[in-house]
C-alpha positions as CSV (number, residue, x, y, z in Angstrom):
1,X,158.2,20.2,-72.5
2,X,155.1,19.9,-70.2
3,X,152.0,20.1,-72.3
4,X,149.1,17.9,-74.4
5,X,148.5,16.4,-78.0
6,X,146.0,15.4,-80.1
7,X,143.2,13.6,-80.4
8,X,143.7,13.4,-77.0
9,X,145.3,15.7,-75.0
10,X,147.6,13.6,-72.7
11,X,149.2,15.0,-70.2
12,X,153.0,14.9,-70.5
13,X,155.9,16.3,-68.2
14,X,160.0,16.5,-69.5
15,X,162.9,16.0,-67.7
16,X,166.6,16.5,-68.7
17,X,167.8,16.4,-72.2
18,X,169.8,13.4,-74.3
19,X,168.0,10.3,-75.7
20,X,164.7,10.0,-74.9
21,X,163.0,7.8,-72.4
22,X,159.3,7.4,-72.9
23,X,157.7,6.3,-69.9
24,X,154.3,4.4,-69.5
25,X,152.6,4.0,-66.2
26,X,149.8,0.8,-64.7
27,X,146.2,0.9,-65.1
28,X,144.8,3.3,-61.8
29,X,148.2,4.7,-61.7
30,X,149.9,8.1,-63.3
31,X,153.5,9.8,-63.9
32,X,153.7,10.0,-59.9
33,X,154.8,6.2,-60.4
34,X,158.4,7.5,-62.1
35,X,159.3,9.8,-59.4
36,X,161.8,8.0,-58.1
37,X,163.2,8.1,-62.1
38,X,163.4,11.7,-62.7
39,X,166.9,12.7,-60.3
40,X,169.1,9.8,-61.8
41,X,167.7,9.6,-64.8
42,X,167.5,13.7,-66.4
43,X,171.3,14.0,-65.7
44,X,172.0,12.2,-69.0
45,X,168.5,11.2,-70.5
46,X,165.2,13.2,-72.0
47,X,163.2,11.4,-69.3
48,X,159.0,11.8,-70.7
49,X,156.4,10.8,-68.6
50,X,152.9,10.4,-69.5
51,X,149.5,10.1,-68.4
52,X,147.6,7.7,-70.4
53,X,144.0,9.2,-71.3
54,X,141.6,8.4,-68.4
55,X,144.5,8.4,-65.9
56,X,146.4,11.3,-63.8
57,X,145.9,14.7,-65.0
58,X,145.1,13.6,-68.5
59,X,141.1,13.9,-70.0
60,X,138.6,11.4,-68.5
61,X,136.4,12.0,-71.6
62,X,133.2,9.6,-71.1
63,X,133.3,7.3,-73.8
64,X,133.9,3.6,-74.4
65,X,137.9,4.3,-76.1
66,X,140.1,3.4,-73.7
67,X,141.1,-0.1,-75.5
68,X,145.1,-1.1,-75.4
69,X,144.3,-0.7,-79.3
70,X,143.0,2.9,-78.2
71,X,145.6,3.6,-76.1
72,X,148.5,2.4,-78.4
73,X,147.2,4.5,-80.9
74,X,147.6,8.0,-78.3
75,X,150.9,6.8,-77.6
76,X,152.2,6.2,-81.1
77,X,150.9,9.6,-82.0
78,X,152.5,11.3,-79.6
79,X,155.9,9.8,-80.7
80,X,154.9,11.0,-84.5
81,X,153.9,14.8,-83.1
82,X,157.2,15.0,-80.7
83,X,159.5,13.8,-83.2
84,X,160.6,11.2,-80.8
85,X,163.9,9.4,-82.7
86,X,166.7,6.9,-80.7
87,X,163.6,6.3,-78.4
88,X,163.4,3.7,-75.6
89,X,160.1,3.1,-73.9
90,X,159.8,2.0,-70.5
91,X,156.7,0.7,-69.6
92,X,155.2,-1.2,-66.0
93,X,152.0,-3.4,-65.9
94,X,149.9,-2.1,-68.2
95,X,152.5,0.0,-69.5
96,X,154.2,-2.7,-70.4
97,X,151.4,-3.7,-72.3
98,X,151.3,-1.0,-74.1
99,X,155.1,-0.8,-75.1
100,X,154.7,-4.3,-76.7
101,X,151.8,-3.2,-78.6
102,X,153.3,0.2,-79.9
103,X,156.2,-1.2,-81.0
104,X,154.6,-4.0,-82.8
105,X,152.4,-0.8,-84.1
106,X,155.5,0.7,-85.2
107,X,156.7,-2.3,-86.9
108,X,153.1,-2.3,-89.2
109,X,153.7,1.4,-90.3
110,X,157.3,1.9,-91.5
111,X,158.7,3.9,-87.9
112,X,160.5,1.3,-86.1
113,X,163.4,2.8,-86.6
114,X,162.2,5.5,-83.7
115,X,163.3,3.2,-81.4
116,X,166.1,2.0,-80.0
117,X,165.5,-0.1,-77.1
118,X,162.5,-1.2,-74.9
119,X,162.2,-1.6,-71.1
120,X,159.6,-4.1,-69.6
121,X,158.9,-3.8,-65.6
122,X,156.1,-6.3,-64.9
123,X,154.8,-5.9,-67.8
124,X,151.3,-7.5,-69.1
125,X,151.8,-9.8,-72.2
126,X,149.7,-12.6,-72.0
127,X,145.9,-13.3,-71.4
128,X,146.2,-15.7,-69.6
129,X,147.5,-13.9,-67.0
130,X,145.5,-11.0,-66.6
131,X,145.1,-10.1,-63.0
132,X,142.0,-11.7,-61.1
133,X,140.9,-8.3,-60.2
134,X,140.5,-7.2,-63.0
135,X,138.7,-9.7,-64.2
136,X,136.0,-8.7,-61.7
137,X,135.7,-5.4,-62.9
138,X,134.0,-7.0,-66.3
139,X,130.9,-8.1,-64.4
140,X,128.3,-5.8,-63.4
141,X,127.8,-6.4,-60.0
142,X,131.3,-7.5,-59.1
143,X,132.8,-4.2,-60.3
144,X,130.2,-1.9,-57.9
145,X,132.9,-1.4,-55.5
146,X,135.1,0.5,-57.9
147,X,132.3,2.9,-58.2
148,X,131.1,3.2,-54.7
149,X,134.5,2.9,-52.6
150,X,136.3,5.7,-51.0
151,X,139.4,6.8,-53.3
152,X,141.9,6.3,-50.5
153,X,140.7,2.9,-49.8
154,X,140.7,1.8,-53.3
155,X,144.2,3.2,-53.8
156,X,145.8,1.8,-50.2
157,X,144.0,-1.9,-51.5
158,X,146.0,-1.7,-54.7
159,X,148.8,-0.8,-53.5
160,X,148.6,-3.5,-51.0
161,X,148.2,-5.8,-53.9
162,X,151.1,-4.3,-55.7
163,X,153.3,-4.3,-52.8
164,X,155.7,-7.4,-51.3
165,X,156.4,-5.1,-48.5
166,X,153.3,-2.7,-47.2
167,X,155.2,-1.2,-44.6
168,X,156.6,0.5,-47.4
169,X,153.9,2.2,-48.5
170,X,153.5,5.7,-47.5
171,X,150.6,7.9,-46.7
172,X,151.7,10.1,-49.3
173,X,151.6,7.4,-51.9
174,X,148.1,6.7,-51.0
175,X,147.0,9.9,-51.3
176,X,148.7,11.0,-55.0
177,X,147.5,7.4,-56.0
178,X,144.1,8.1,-54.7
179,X,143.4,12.1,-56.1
180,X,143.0,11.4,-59.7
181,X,140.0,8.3,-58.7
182,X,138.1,11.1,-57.1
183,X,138.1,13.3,-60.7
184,X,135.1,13.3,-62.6
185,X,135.1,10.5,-65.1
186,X,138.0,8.8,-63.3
187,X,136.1,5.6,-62.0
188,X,134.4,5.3,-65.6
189,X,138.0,5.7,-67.3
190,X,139.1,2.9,-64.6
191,X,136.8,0.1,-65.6
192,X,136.2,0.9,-69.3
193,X,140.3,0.1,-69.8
194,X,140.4,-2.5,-67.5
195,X,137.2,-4.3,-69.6
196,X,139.1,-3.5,-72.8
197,X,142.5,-4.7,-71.3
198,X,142.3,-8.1,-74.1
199,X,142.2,-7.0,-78.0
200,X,140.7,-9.2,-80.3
201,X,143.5,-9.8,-82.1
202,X,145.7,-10.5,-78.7
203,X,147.0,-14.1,-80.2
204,X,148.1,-12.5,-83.7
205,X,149.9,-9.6,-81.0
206,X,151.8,-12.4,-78.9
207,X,153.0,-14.3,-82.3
208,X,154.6,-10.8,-83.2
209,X,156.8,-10.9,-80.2
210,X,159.1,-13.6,-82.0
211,X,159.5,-10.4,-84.6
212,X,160.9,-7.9,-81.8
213,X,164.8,-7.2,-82.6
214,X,165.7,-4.5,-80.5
215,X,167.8,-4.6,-76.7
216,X,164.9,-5.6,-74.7
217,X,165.6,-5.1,-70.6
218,X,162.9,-7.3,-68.7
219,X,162.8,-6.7,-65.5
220,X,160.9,-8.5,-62.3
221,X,159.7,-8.5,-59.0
222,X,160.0,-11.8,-57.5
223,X,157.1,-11.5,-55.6
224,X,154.7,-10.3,-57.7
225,X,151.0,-11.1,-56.7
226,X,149.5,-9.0,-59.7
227,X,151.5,-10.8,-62.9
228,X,153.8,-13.5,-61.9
229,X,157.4,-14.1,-62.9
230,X,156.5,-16.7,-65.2
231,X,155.3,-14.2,-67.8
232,X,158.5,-12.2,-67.8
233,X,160.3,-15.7,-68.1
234,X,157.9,-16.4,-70.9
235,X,158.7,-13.1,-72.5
236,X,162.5,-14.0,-72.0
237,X,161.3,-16.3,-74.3
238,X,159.5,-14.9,-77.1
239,X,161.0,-11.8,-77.2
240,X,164.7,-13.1,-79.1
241,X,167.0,-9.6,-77.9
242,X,165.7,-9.7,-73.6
243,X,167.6,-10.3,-71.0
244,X,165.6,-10.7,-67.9
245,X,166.8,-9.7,-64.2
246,X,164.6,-10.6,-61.2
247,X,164.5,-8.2,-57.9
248,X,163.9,-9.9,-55.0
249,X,161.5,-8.8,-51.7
250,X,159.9,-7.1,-54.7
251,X,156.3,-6.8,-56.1
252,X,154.4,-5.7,-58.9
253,X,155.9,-1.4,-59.1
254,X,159.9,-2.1,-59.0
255,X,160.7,1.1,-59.8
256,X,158.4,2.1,-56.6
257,X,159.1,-0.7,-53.9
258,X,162.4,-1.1,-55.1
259,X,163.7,2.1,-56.9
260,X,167.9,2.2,-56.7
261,X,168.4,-1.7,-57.8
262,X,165.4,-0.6,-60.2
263,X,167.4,2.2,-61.7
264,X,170.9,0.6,-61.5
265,X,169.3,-2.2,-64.0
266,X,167.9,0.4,-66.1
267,X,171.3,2.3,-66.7
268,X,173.7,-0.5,-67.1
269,X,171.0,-1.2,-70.1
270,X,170.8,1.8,-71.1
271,X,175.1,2.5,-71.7
């Protein structure tokens, strides 16, 4: 199943077959970020990965919709077209983000019963803690380096950032991270989600958490520099089903910097 949906088209590639496992990548990132998923992972699971509009080999359309809101909205739709049932989404950063919000989505229109579990990796959750960086990128001057930068240096920076250890970073990594910024639309994409990243409503979102039933698996790197530990601890918390595990010498991608303890966590969850 490798293809697009509407309104959208978002890019979408399948692996394996079984219960499927919905997986939601970080702002400025793409699928590539669940490689390391896709040979464990299809030998007993539907493993989809997705491109979130603006991001990856999905449409940079130039517009101002690129909200959470916006992007929850894609994302439930493309459960609804796919028939997605027994579902568990998996979700880093802003993926994370988004997880939280489509199943409190779900919960409002009658289809929670799609899913089955949910899988938080560094997920974002609170506004408090949105990233520094980011923050930047709301103020016109500040955020001129996003649009002037080379691609590769913008991408090697991040994943700096993302990193605990750099010297794990790869060349190749740098360069699949930093193709889809030099698309057309791409750097527009970029810093209209990452000005959108708080909805309006974000307090009434957080009080929902309390209302999330389902096996929730958060996991941690210790070292995070992007989103702290404290927020999975805080989402330990509100979320009443989580159990949270921590990975240590670990940053903000897990499943990257850290992929077999990553994966181990995942499919003693997922039994």
């Amino acid at each position: 199943m490798n293809g697009v949906t509407n309104p959208i088209e978002l890019y979408h590639e399948s692996y394996g077959e079984g219960r499927p496992l919905l997986c939601i990548h970080g702002i400025g990132a793409s699928l590539y970020s669940w490689r390391n998923f896709i040979e464990p992972l299809a030998k007993d699971y539907q493993l989809i990965l997705i491109d979130l509009k603006g991001c990856g080999k999905s449409p940079k359309p130039n517009d101002t919709k690129y909200s959470t809101l916006d992007q929850a909205e894609l994302i439930r739709q493309f459960i609804l077209k796919h028939d997605l049932k027994n579902l568990t989404l998996v979700g880093n950063s802003l993926g994370g983000a988004l997880s939280l919000l489509v199943t409190i989505i779900l919960m409002e229109t009658g289809d929670l019963a799609r899913l089955r579990s949910i899988i938080l990796i560094d997920a974002g959750a609170y506004k408090e803690y949105i990233p520094f960086y980011l923050r930047l990128l709301s103020v016109p001057i500040l955020n001129l380096p996003a649009y002037l930068l080379p691609s590769r240096l913008i991408a090697a920076r991040v994943l700096r950032m993302a990193y605990y250890d750099p010297n794990k970073i790869t060349a190749e990594q740098i360069a699949a991270y930093a193709a889809p910024l030099s698309e057309p639309g791409a750097r527009h994409a970029f810093l209209e989600t990452a000005q959108q990243l708080v909805p309006a409503n974000f307090d009434e979102l957080v009080a929902k958490y309390k209302d999330i039933k389902m096996p929730t698996l958060i996991i941690w790197g210790r070292q995070d520099r992007i989103i702290p530990l404290k927020v999975g601890e805080l989402l330990d918390r509100d979320i009443p089903n989580s159990t949270l595990k921590v990975i240590d010498e670990c940053g903000h991608a897990p499943q990257e910097e850290k992929p077999d303890e990553t994966i181990a966590l995942v499919l003693d969850f997922l039994k």
